[in-house]
C-alpha positions in Angstrom: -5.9 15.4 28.9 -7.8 16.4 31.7 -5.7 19.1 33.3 -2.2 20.5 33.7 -0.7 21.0 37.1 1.9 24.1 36.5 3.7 24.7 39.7 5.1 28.4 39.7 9.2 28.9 40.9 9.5 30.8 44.3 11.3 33.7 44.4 12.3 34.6 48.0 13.0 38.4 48.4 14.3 39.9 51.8 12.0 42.4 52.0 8.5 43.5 50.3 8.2 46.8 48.5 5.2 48.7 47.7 6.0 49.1 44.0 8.3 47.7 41.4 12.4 49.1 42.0 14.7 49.3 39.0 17.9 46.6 39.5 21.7 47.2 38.0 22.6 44.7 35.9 25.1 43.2 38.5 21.7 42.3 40.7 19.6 41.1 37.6 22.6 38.7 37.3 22.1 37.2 40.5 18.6 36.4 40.1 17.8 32.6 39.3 13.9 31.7 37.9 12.3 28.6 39.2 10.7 28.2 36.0 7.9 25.4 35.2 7.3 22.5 36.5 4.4 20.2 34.8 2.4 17.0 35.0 0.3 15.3 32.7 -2.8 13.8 34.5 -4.8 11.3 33.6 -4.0 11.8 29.7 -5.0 9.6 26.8 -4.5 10.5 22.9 -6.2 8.4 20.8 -5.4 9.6 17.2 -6.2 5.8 15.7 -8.7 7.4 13.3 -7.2 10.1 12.0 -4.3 10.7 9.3 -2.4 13.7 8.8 -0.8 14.3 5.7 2.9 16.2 5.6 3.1 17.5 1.8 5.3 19.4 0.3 8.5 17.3 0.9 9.8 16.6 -2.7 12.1 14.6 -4.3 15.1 15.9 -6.9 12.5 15.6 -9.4 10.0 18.4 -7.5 7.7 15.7 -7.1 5.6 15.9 -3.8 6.5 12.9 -1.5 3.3 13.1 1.1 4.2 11.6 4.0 0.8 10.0 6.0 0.4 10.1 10.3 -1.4 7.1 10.9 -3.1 5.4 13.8 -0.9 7.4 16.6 -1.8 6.7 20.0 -0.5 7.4 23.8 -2.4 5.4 27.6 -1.4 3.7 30.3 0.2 0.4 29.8 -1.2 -2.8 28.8 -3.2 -1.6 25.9 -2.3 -4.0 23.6 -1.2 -2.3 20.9 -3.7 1.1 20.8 -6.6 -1.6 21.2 -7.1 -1.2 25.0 -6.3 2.2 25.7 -6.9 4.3 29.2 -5.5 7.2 30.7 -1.6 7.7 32.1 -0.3 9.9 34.4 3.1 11.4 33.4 5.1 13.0 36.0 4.6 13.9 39.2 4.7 17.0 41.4 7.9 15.9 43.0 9.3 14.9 39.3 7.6 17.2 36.8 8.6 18.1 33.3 10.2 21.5 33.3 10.6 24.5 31.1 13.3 27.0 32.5 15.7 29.4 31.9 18.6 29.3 33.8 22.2 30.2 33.9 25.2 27.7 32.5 26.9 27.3 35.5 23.7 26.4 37.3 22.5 23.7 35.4 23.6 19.7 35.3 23.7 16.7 33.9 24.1 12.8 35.6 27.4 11.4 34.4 27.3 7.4 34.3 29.0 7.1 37.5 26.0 8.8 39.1 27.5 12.2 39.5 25.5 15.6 38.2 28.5 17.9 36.7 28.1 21.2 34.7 28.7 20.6 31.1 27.0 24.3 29.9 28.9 27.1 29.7 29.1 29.7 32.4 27.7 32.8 32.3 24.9 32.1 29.5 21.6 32.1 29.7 20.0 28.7 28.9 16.5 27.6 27.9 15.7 24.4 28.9 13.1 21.8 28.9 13.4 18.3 30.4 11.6 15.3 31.2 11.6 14.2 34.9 14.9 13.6 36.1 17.1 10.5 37.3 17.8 9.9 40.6 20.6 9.2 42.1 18.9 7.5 45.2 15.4 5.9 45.8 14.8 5.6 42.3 12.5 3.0 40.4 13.2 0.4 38.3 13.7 2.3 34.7 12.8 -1.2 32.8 10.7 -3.4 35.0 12.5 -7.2 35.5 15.8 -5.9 33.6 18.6 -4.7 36.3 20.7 -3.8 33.5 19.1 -0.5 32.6 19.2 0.6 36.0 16.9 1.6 38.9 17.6 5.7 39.1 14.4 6.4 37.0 11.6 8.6 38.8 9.1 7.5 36.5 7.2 4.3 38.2 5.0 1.7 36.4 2.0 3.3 36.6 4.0 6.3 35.0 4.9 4.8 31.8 3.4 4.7 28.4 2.3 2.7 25.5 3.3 4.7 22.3 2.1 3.9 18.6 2.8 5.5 15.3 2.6 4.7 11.5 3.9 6.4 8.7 2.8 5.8 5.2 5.7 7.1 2.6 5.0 7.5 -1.0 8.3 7.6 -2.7 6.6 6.8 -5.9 3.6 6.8 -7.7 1.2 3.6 -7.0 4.0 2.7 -3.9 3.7 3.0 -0.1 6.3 2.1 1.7 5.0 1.3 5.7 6.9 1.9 9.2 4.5 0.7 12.0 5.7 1.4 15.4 4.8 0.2 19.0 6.2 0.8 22.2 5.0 -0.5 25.3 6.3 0.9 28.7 8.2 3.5 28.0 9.9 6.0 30.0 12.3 9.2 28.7 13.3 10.2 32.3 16.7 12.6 31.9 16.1 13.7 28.7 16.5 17.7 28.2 17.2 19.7 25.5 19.0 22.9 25.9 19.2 26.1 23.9 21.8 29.2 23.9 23.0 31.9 22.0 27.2 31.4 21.0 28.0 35.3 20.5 31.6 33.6 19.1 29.7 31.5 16.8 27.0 34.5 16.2 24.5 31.4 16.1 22.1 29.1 18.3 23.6 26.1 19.7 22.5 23.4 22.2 23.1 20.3 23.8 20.5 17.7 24.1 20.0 13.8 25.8 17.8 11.7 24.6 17.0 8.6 27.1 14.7 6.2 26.1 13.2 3.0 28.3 11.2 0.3 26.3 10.3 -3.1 28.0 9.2 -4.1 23.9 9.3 -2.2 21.0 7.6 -3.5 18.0 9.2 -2.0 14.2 6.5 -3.2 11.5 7.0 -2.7 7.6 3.7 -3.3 6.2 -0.2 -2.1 7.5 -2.3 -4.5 9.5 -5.3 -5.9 7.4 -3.8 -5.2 3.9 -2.7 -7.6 2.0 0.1 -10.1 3.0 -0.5 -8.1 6.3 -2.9 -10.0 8.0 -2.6 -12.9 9.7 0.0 -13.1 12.9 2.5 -14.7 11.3 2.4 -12.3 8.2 3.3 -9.7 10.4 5.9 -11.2 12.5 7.6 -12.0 9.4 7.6 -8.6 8.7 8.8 -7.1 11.9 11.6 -6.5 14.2 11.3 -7.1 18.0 13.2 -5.2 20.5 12.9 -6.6 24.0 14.2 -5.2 27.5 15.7 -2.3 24.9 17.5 0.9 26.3 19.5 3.9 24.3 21.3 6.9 26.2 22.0 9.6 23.4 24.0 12.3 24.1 24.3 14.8 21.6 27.2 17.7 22.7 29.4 18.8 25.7 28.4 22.8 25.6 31.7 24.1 27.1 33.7 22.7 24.4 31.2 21.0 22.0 28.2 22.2 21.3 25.2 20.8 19.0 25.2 23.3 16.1 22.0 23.7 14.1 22.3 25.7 10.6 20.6 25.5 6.9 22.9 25.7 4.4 22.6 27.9 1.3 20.0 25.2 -0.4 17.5 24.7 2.1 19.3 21.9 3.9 19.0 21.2 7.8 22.7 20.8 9.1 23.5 19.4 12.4 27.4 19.6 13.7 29.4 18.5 16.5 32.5 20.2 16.3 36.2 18.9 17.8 36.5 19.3 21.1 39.9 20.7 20.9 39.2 23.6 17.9 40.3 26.8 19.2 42.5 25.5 22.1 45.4 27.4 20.9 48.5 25.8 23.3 49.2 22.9 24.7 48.1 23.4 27.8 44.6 24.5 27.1 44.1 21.5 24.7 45.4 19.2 27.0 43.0 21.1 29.3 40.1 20.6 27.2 40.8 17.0 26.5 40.9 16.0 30.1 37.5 17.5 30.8 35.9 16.3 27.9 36.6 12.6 28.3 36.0 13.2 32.4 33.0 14.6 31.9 31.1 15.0 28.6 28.1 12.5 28.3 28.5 9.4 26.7 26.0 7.2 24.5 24.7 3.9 25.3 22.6 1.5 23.6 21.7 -1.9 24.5 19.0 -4.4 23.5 18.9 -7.3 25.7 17.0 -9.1 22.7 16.5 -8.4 18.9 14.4 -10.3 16.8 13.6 -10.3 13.1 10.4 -12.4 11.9 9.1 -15.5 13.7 5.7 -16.0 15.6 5.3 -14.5 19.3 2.8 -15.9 22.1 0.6 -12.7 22.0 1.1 -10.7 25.5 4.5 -12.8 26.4 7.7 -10.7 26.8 11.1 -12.6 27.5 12.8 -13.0 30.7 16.2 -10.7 30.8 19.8 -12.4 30.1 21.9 -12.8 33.1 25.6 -12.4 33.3 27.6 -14.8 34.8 30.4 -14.6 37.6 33.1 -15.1 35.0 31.1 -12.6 32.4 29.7 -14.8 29.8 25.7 -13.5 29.0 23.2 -16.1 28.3 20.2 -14.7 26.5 16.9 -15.1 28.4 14.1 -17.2 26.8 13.7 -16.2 23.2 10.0 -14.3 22.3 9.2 -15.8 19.2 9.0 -19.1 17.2 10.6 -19.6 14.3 12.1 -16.2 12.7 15.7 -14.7 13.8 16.7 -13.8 17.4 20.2 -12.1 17.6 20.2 -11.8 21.6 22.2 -9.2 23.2 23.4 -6.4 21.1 25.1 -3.2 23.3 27.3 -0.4 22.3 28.7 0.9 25.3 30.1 4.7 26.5 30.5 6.1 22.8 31.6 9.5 22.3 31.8 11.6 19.2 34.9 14.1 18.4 33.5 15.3 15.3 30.1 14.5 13.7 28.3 16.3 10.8 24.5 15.2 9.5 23.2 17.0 6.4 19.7 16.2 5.1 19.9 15.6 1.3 17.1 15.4 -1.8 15.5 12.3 -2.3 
């Protein structure tokens, strides 16, 4: 990484003091920080050579289970897997990452129907840190060739990454179980995560969206070069292939549903969304609630516009998008691969989650 551009937040004052004045807490209150704005330039992580191991993590037995960082890598686009790697730019100055603290009622979110609406609380103070935002106008093609996945991104081609990572498990002793992953051009553009105190709760909560763009993304279970691993076709055979793949993950509405992140008594990570609705305490204010949630809370998308298990692929080809006719019936566009599997079009569309609950558990 060569450097990082921080751009400051103005702060426009109506007049200029020669030293520092005390303020009442009714003017602190009015006072909004621009916070941070950042770009990556020219940046290139080449990990390819290097493994770090996670220990520590055991199983019910108190065995160690390492877990093994392998062959991680982040460039510009075209680099063929890690091979061919050179330096990205992430960001812009007009579109930077940011890291700022903010109140509730300031902050907001795109809805699908290319609205921003609040969905924090007011009168809280929130940390956030996002990736450049969507737009609602001028925006770029968020998956190049694939209309379906929209054109509000920032992030242009030149913007977007290659991303690879392996991880080598071993659940047991002389057994290493492989996840091989590679990305090419993606883009996260709209994805924040946001952080408050709930005095109610007397806890941390948050509310997070995770967008991801992929024009191909490339699951493999075993490690290229070992054994059964080597050839092209071993490895297609052992892969799944997203193509023209796109997820919008919403995870909490923070008026009425907040993410809530806890450990429980054992040790246990415990992630929560709670009803909607608990605490509305008449009719009016559930009814109340209700109507804004399904209004406005985010909702989850995924859609893969094709998903392939094994076959052979043409090295470097990527499939054209489906097309939907005038009386709505998709037709896949040409398949990537030769032989093997290829499910076409999968898509869950505008899900929303009235109660969830994830606990981690001993292996």
């Amino acid at each position: 990484m060569r450097r990082l551009l921080p751009l400051l937040g103005l702060l426009s004052v109506a007049c200029v003091q020669a030293e520092m004045v005390a303020l009442e807490d009714n003017e602190m209150s009015a006072v909004q920080g621009g916070g941070f704005g950042i770009v990556l330039e020219d940046i290139l992580l080449d990990a390819s050579q290097a493994t770090i191991t996670i220990n520590d993590i055991t199983n019910g037995s108190g065995q160690n289970v390492p877990i093994k960082v392998k062959e991680f890598y982040l460039g510009a686009t075209g680099s063929n897997k890690g091979a061919n790697l050179n330096p990205v730019t992430i960001g812009r100055l007009g579109s930077p990452f940011t890291l700022n603290l903010a109140k509730g009622e300031v902050l907001r979110s795109l809805r699908d129907d290319g609205q921003f609406v609040q969905t924090t609380p007011s009168n809280v103070a929130v940390l956030e840190l996002t990736f450049p935002e969507r737009l609602t106008t001028g925006g770029q093609a968020c998956i190049a060739g694939f209309a379906a996945a929209g054109s509000n991104c920032s992030s242009r081609a030149a913007e977007k990454v290659d991303l690879g990572i392996r991880y080598d498990f071993e659940v047991a002793a002389g057994r290493t179980d492989v996840i091989n992953i590679d990305i090419t051009e993606l883009a996260m553009d709209g994805s924040y995560l946001r952080l408050w105190g709930d005095s109610a709760r007397a806890q941390l909560v948050s509310e997070a969206r995770l967008n991801i763009f992929a024009k191909t993304l490339d699951i493999m279970s075993c490690a290229a070069g070992a054994p059964n691993c080597v050839s092209a076709a071993e490895q297609a055979a052992r892969s799944i292939y997203l193509t023209n793949a796109y997820a919008n993950v919403a995870f909490g509405y923070g008026k009425t549903q907040p993410l809530l992140l806890d450990v429980s008594s054992n040790g246990q990570f415990v992630l929560e969304l709670p009803n909607p609705l608990a605490g509305a305490t008449t009719a009016a204010e559930r009814t109340s609630r209700a109507t804004d949630f399904y209004a406005n809370a985010p909702r989850t998308h995924v859609v893969v516009d094709n998903l392939n298990f094994g076959g052979t692929r043409v090295a470097g080809s990527v499939p054209a998008a489906g097309t939907v006719s005038g009386t709505g019936v998709y037709t896949a566009g040409p398949a990537p691969t030769t032989g093997g599997y290829n499910f076409g079009r999968n898509e869950i569309s505008g899900m929303s989650f009235n109660y969830l609950k994830v606990t981690s558990r001993d292996l």
